[in-house]
LOTI-12286 format. One line per 8 residues: number of its first residue (from 1); their letters; for each residue x, y, z of N, C-alpha, C. Coordinates in steps of 0.05 Angstrom, whole numbers, m for minus. Example, Ala and Ser with C-alpha at 12.3 -4.5 7.8 and 13.67 -1.06 7.14 Angstrom:
BEGIN
1> as> 264,m114,156,246,m90,156,264,m66,156  257,m45,142,273,m21,143,258,1,157 $
END
This chain:
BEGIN
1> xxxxxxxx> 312,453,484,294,469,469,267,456,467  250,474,473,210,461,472,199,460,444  199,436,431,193,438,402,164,449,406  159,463,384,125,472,377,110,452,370  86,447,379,68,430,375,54,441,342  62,443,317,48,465,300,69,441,282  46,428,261,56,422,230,78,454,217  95,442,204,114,458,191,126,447,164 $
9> xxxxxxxx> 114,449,136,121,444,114,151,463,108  169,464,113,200,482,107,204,470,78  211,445,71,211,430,45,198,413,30  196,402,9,191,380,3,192,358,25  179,337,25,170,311,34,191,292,19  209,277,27,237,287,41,248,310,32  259,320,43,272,341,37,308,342,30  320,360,19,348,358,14,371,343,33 $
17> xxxxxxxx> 367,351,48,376,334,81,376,306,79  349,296,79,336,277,90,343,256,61  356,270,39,353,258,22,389,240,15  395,268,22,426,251,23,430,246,50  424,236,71,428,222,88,416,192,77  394,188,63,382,172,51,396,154,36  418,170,21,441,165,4,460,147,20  469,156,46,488,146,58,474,117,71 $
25> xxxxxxxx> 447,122,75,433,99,79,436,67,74  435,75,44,437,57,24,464,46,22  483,68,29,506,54,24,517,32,45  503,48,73,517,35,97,502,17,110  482,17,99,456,m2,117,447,m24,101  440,m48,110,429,m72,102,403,m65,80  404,m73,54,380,m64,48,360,m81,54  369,m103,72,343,m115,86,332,m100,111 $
33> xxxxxxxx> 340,m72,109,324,m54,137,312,m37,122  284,m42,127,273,m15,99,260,5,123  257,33,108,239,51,119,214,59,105  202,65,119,176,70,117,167,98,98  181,116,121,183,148,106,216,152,114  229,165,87,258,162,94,256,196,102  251,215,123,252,227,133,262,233,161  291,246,150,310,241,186,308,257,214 $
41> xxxxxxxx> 296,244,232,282,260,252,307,278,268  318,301,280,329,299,293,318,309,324  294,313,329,284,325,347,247,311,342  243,301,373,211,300,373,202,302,399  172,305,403,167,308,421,133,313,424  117,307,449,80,308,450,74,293,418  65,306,403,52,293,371,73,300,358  95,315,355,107,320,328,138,308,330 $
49> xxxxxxxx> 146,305,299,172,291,296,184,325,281  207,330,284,229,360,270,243,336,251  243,344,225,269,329,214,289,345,210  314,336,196,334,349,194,332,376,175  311,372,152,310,398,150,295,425,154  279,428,177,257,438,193,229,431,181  225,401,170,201,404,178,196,389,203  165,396,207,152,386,229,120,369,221 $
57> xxxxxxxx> 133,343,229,105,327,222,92,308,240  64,315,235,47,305,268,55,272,259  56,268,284,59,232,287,28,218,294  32,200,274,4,184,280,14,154,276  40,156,286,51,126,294,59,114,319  73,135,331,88,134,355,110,110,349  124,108,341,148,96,328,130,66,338  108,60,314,97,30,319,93,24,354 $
65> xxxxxxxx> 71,38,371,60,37,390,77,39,417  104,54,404,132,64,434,125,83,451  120,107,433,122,130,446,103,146,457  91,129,469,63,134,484,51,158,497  77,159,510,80,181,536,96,212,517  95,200,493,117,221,478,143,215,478  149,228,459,181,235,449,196,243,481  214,239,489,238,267,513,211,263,530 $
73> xxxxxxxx> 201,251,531,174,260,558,193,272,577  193,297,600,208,304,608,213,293,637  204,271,649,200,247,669,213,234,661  214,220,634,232,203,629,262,206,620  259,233,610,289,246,609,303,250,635  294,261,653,305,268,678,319,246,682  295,218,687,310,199,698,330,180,684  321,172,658,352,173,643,373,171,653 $
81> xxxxxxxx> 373,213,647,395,228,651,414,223,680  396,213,699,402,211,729,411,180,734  403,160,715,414,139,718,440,134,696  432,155,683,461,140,661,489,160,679  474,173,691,507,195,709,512,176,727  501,150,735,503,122,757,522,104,751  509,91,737,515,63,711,493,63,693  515,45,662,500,45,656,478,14,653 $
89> xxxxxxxx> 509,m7,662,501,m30,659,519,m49,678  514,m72,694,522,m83,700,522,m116,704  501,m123,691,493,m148,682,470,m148,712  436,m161,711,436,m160,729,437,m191,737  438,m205,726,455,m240,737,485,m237,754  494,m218,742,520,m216,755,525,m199,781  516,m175,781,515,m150,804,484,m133,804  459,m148,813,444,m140,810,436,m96,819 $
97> xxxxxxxx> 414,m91,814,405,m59,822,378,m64,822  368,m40,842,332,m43,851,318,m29,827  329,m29,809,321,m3,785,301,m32,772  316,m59,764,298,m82,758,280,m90,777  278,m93,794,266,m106,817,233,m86,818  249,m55,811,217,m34,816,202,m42,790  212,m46,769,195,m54,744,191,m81,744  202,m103,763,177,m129,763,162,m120,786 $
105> xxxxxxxx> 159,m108,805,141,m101,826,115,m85,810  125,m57,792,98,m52,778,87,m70,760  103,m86,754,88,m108,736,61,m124,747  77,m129,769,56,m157,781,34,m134,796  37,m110,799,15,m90,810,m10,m86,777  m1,m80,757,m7,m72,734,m27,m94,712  m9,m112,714,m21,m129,700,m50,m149,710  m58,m155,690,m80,m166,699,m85,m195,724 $
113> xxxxxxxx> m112,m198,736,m103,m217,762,m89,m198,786  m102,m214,807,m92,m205,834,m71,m222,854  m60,m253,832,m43,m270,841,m19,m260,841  m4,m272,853,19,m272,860,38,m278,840  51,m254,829,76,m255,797,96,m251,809  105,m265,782,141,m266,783,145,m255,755  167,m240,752,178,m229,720,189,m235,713  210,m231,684,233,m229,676,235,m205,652 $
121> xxxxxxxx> 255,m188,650,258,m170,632,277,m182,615  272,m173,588,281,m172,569,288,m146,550  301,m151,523,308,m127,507,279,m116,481  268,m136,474,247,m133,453,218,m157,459  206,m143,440,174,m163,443,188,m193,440  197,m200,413,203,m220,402,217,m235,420  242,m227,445,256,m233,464,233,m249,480  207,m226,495,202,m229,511,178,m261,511 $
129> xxxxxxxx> 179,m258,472,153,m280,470,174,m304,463  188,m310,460,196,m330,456,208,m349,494  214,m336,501,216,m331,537,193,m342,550  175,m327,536,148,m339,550,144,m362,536  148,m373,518,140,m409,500,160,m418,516  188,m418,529,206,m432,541,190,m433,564  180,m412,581,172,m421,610,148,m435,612  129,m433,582,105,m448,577,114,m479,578 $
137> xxxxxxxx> 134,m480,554,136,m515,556,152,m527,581  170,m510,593,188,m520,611,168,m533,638  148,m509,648,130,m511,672,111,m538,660  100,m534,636,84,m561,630,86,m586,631  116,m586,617,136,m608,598,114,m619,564  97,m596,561,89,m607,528,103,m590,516  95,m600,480,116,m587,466,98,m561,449  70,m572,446,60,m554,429,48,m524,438 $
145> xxxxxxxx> 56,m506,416,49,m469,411,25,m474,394  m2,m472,403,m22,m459,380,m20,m417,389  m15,m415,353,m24,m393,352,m49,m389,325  m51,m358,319,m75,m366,301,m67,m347,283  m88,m352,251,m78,m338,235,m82,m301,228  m66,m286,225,m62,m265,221,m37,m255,239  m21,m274,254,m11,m263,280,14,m248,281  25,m230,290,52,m223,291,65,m225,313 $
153> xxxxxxxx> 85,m234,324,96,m242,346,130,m230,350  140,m234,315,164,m232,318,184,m242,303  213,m231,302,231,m238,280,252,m270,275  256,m263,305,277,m295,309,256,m320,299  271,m328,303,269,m359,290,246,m365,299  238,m365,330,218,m382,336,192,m366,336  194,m343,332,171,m319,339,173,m317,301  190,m330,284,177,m327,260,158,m342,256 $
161> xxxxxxxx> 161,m367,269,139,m391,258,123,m390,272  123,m367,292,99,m360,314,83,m344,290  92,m324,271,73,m307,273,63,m306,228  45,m307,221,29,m316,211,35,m296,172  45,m285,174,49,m272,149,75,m274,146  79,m284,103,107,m297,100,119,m265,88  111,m252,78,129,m231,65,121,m203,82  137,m185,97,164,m189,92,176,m210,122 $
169> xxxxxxxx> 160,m226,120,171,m221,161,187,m256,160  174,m281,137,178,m304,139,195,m316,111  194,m296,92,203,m306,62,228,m314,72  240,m335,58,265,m345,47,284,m354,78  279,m347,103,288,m351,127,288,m376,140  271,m391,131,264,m418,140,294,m437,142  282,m467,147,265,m476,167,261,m465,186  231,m463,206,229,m451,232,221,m472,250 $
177> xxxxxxxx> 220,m467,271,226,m475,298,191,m492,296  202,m526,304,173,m544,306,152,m535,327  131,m555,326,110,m563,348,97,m534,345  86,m520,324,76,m495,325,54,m498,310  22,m495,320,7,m499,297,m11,m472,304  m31,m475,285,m42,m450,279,m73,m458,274  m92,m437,286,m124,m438,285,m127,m417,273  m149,m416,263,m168,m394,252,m172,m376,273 $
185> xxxxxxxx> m153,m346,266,m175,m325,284,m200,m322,280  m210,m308,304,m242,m293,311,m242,m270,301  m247,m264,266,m247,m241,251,m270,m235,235  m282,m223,259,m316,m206,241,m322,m203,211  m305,m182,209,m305,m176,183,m297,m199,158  m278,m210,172,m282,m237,140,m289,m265,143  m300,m262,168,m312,m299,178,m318,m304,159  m327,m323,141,m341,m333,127,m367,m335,127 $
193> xxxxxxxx> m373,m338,164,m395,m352,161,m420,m321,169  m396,m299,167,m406,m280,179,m404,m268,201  m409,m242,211,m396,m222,229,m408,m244,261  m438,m241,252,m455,m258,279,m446,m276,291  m438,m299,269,m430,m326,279,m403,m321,279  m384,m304,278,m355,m310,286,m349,m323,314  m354,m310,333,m356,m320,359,m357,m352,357  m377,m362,362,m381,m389,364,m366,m406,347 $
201> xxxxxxxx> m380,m394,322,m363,m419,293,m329,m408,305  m323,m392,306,m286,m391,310,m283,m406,328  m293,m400,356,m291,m417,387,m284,m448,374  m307,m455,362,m304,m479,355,m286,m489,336  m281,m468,314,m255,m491,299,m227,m489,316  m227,m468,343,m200,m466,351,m202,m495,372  m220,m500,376,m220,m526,397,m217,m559,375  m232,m550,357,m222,m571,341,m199,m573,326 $
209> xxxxxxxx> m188,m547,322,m158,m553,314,m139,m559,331  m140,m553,361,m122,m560,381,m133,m593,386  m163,m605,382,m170,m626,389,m147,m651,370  m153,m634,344,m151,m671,323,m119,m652,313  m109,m629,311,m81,m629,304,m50,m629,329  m72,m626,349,m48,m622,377,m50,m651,391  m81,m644,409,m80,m658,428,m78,m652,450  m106,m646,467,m95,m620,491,m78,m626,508 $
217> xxxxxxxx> m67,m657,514,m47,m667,531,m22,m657,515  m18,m650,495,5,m641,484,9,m610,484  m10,m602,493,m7,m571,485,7,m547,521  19,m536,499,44,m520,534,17,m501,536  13,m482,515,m3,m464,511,m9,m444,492  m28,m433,489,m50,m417,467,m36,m392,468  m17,m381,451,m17,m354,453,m35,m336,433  m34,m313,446,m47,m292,429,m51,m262,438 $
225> xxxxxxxx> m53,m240,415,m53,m216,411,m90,m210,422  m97,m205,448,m120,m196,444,m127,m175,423  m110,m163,418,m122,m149,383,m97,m153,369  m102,m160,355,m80,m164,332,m62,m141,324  m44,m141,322,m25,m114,318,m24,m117,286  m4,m123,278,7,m126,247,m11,m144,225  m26,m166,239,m39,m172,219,m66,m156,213  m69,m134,226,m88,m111,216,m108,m101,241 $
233> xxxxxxxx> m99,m102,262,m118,m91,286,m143,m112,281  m142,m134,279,m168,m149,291,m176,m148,320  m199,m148,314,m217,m141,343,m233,m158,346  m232,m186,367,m238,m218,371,m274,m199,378  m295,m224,362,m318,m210,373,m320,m213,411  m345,m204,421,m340,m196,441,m343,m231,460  m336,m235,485,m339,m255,493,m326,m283,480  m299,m282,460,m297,m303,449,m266,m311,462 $
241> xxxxxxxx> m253,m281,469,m225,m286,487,m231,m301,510  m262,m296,520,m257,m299,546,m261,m329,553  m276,m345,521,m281,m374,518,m265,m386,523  m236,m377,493,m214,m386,490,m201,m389,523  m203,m370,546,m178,m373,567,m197,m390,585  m218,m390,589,m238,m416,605,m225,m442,595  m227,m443,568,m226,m471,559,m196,m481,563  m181,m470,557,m154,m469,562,m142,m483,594 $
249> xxxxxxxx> m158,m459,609,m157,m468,640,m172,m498,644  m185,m501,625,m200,m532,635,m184,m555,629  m164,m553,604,m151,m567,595,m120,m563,606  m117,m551,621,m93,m556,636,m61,m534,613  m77,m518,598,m61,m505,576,m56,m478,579  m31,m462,585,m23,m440,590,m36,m424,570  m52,m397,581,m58,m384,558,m35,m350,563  m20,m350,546,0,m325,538,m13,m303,523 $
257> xxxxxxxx> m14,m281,530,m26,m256,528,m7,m239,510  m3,m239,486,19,m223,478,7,m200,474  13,m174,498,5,m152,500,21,m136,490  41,m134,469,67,m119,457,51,m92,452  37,m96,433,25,m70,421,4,m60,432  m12,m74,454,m35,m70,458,m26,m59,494  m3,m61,500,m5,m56,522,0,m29,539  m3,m22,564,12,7,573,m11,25,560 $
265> xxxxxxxx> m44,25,573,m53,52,563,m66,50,532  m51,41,517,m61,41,494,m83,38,490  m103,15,494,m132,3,490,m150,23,507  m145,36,513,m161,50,534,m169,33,565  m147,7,574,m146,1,594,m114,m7,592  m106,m13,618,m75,m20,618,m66,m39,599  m92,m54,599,m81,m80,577,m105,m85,571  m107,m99,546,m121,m99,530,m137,m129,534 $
273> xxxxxxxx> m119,m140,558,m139,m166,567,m161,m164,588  m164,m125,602,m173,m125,618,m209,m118,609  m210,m104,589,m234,m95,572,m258,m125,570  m253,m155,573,m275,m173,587,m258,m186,606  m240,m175,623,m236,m191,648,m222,m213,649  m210,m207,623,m190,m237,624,m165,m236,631  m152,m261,652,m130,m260,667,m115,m286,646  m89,m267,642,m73,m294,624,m55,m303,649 $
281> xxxxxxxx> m43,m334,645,m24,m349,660,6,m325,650  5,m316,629,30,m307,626,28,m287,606  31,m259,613,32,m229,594,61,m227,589  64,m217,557,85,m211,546,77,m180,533  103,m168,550,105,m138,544,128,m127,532  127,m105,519,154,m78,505,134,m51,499  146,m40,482,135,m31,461,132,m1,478  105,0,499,109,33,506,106,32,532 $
289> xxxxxxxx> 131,5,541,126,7,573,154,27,579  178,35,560,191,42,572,202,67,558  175,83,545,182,117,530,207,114,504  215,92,492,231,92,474,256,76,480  260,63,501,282,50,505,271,26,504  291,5,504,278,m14,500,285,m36,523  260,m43,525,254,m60,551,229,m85,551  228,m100,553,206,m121,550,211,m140,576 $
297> xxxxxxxx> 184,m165,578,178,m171,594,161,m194,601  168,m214,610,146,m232,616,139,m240,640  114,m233,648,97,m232,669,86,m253,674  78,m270,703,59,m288,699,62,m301,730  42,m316,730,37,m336,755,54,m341,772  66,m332,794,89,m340,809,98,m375,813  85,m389,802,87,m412,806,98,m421,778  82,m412,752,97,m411,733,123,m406,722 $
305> xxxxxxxx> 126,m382,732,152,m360,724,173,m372,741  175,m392,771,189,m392,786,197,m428,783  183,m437,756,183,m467,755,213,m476,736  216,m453,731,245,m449,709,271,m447,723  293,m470,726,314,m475,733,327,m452,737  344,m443,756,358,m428,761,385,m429,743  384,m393,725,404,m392,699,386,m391,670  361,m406,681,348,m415,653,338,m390,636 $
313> xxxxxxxx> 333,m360,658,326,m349,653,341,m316,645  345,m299,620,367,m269,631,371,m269,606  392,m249,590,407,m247,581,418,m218,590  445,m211,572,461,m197,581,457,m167,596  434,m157,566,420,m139,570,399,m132,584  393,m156,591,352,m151,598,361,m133,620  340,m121,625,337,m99,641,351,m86,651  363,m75,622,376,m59,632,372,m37,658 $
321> xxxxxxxx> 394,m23,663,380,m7,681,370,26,671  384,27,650,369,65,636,338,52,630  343,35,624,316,19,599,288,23,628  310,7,655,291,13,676,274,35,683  300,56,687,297,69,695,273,99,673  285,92,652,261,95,638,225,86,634  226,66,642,198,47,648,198,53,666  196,64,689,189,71,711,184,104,709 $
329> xxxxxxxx> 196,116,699,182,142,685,167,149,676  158,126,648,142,125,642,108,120,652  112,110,663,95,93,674,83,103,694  95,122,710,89,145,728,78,176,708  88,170,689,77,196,671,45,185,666  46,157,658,20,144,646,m8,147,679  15,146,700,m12,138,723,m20,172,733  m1,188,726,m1,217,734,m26,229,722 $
337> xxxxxxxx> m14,218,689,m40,232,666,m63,223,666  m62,201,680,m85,167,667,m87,167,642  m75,155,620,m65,159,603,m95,137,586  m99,123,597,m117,101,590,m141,117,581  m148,135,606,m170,151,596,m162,165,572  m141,182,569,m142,191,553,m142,177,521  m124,150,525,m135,139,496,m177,130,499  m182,128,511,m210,132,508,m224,162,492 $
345> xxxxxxxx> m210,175,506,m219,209,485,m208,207,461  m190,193,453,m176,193,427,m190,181,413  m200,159,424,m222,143,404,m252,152,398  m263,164,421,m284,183,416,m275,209,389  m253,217,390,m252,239,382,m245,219,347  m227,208,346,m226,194,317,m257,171,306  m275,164,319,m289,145,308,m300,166,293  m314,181,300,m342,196,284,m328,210,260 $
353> xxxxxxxx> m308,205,263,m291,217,234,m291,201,212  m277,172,228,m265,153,212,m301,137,197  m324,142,223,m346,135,203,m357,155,180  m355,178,186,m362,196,166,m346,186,143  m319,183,143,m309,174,114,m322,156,106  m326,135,122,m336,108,117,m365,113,90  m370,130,114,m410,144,98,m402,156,59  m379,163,62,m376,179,40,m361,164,23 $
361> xxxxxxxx> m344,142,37,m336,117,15,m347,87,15  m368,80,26,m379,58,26,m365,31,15  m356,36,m8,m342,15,m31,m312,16,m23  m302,37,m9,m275,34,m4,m269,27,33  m278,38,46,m281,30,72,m296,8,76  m276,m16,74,m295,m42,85,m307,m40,120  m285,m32,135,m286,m40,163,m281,m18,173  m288,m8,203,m280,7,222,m276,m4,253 $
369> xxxxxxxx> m243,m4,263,m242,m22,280,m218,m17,306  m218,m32,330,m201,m21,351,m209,m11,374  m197,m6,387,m200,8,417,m184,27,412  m193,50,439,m179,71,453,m157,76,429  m131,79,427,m111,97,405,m104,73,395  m113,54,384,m105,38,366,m122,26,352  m132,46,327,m150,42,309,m146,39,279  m168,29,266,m158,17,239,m185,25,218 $
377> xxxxxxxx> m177,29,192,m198,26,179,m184,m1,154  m194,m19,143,m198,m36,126,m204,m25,95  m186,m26,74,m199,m22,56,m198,m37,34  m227,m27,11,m224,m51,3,m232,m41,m27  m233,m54,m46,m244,m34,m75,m268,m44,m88  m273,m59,m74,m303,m69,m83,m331,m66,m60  m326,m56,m29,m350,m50,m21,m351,m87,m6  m383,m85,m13,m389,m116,m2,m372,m141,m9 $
385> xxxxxxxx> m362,m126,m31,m345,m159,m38,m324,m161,m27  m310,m137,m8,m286,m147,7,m260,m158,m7  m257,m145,m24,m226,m140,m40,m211,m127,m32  m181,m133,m20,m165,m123,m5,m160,m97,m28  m157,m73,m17,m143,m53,m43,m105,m38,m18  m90,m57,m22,m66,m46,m12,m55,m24,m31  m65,m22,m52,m52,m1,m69,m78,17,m57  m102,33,m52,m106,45,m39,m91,62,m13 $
393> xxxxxxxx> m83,39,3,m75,42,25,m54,55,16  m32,47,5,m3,60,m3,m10,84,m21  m24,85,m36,m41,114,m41,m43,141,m21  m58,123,m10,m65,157,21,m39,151,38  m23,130,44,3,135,63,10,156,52  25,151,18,38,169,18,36,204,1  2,207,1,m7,235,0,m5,239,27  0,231,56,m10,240,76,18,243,84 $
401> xxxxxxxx> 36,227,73,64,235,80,78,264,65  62,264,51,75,292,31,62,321,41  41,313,63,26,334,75,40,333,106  55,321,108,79,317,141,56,302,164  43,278,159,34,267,172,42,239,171  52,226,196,67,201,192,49,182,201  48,160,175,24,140,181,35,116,181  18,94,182,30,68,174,0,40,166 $
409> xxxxxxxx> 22,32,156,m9,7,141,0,m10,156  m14,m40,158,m17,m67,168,m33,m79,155  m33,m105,165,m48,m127,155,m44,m150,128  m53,m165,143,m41,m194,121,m44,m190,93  m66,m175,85,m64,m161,56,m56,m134,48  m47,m126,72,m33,m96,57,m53,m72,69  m74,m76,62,m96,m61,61,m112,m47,79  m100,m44,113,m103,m33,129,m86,m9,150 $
417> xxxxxxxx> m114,16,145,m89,41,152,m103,44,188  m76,43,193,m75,43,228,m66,72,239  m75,64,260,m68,98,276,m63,101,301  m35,101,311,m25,94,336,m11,118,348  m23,145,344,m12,180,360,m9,164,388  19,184,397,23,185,418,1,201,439  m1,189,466,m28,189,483,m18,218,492  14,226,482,15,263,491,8,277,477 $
425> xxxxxxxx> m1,273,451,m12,294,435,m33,311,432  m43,330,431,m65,347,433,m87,343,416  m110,355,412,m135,350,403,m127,361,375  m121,390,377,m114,405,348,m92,396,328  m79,379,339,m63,358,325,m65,330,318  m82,328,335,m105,297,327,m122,315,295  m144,329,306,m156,343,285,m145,354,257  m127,368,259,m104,377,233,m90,349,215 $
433> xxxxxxxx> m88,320,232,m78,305,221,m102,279,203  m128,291,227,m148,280,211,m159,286,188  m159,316,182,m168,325,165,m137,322,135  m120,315,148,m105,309,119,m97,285,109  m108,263,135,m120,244,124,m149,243,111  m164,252,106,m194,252,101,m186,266,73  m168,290,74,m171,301,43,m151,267,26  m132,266,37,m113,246,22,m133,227,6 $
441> xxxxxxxx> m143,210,34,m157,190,22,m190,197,m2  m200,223,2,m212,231,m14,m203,239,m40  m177,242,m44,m173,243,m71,m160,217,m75  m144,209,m64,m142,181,m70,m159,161,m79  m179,164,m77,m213,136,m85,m224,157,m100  m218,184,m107,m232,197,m133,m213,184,m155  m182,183,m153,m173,179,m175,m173,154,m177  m183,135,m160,m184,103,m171,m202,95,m179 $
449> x> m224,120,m189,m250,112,m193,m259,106,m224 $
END
């Protein structure tokens, strides 16, 4: 069945359905797995999610930067469907299939650089970044990870102490995994020293924190989010990534590209390291390379990727072959559509919106920020003084959720509403979802006034 691209209020925001399934939720599920909007989808597809009890609500998440290409894209269903009537799994350490082999070949075509790559697939981001710190220190033999602050990387152990915010992602889980230190991001909006001097002044305390706390003879390599995902879509000023991977290369220090969220189309280029030209030793991918299955990945230098003992590298699952065979669907949907361009129209079509609010809340819109379909506004309750207001934010989520538009916040203080629509969705569903964000958040900052 062809879901309608058309918002559909049937009930309340959850609705009767959605509510005792909610029930069973609670009973059967960890209440360390929270949801966002407890609204149970059973059907989606282009912009909209069906829940169980007919409504229909435009997505302005894409299940956290997956569903790129859409819900059922009907490319990636086919093929699925055509590989799971095959096998569905066979280990590929054990009885390999060309289904992995075509998704490290588009890799090393895709990603940034014209050298010669080697892959490995994995099940999740967090898989794929911790994979890449093993082939960082292994190829080096140092021990130290700088990452910087705001970062999100990931849940396990070692991608906790990778990534930079304690609640909900680091509370009470500890001890984490050594040799991990941390610099000051390149963040405009709250440098200290100001939007101008971020660039430079950041460049410089990240070289002096790797100088007097590492030691560049000690260091495997620099990872990082050319835009920050979870700690709030930071956007490095311009020319300061491309310092960080010079300097890196001079010192003999792997620089890792964690492209999870930023990658596949999203930024309005394939990757988000390509926008000033920067080639990482090693890209780490998931998220919307493979239309909802899950598949991840680390990419990099054939010399690197191939310096890792034979065995060192796999697990049971990685690449899979539906997971493949799905990323290769995808991915052909993304080069069919040019999908890149189209997150470029998405961002044309959302900035002049997201500044008009700006114009009409001055004191509550600190920032406006992002590339191509992964954009952010900052807010804050004081204007120039830059006071995080997360109860704002949770304000307009959830008027915008009661109007069937699915949103989501970020950022190390709460206080940032992000916007990650799938690159299949239409203009009149971009527009319908803007305008009930714009009413939300307009009565939202009337009543906090």
């Amino acid at each position: 069945m062809t879901l309608s691209q058309e918002r559909i209020l049937a009930t309340e925001i959850p609705g009767p359905r959605s509510r005792a399934l909610q029930e069973r939720k609670v009973a059967a599920v960890s209440a360390g797995v929270g949801t966002t909007l407890p609204v149970y989808v059973e059907q989606a597809g282009g912009g909209i999610l069906r829940d169980v009890d007919g409504n229909q609500l435009i997505d302005f998440g894409s299940g956290i930067a997956v569903t790129t290409v859409g819900n059922a894209a009907p490319r990636v269903v086919e093929a699925v469907q055509r590989q799971v009537a095959d096998f569905t799994h066979t280990c590929f350490m054990v009885t390999p299939y060309e289904e992995y082999i075509d998704v490290c070949e588009k890799l090393a075509e895709l990603t940034p650089g014209g050298h010669e790559k080697r892959s490995a697939l994995f099940n999740s981001g967090a898989e794929a970044v911790e994979n890449a710190v093993k082939v960082a220190r292994h190829h080096t033999g140092r021990d130290a990870i700088v990452v910087f602050d705001h970062a999100y990387h990931g849940r396990t152990n070692l991608t906790m102490a990778l990534t930079a915010k304690n609640m909900p992602y680091k509370h009470g889980f500890g001890p984490f995994a050594g040799e991990i230190y941390r610099a000051p991001m390149a963040y405009p909006y709250r440098w200290p020293g100001g939007a101008e001097a971020c660039a430079d002044e950041a460049f410089d305390a990240f070289v002096t924190t790797v100088h007097t706390q590492v030691g560049e003879d000690n260091c495997a390599a620099v990872l990082i989010e050319p835009i920050q995902g979870e700690g709030g879509f930071i956007v490095p000023p311009a020319g300061w990534l491309a310092r960080v991977a010079d300097w890196c290369r001079d010192q003999g220090i792997l620089l890792i590209a964690d492209e999870i969220q930023t990658g596949f189309a999203r930024t309005g280029d394939w990757f988000a390291c390509e926008h000033e030209g920067v080639v990482p030793d090693l890209v780490t991918t998931a998220k919307g390379m493979a239309g909802g299955l899950p598949l991840a990945a680390v990419t990099g230098r054939a010399e690197v990727m191939d310096s890792v003992h034979v065995g060192g590298l796999g697990g049971t699952y990685g690449g899979n072959p539906v997971a493949c065979a799905a990323a290769l669907a995808a991915i052909g949907t993304m080069e069919d559509l040019d999908l890149p361009a189209r997150a470029r129209e998405i961002e044309a079509i959302f900035v002049p919106r997201l500044q008009a609010l700006a114009d009409r809340h001055p004191d509550r819109v600190g920032d406006i920020r992002g590339r191509g379909a992964m954009l952010a506004v900052e807010l804050v309750s004081d204007g120039a003084g830059r006071t995080p207001d997360a109860a704002l934010a949770g304000a307009v989520h959830r008027a915008c959720s009661a109007q069937g538009l699915v949103t989501l916040t970020c950022g190390t203080f709460g206080n940032v509403f992000r916007f990650l629509p799938p690159l299949s969705i239409d203009d009149r569903l971009l527009s319908e979802g803007l305008d009930i964000f714009e009413a939300a958040f307009d009565e939202a900052a009337a009543a906090r006034q």
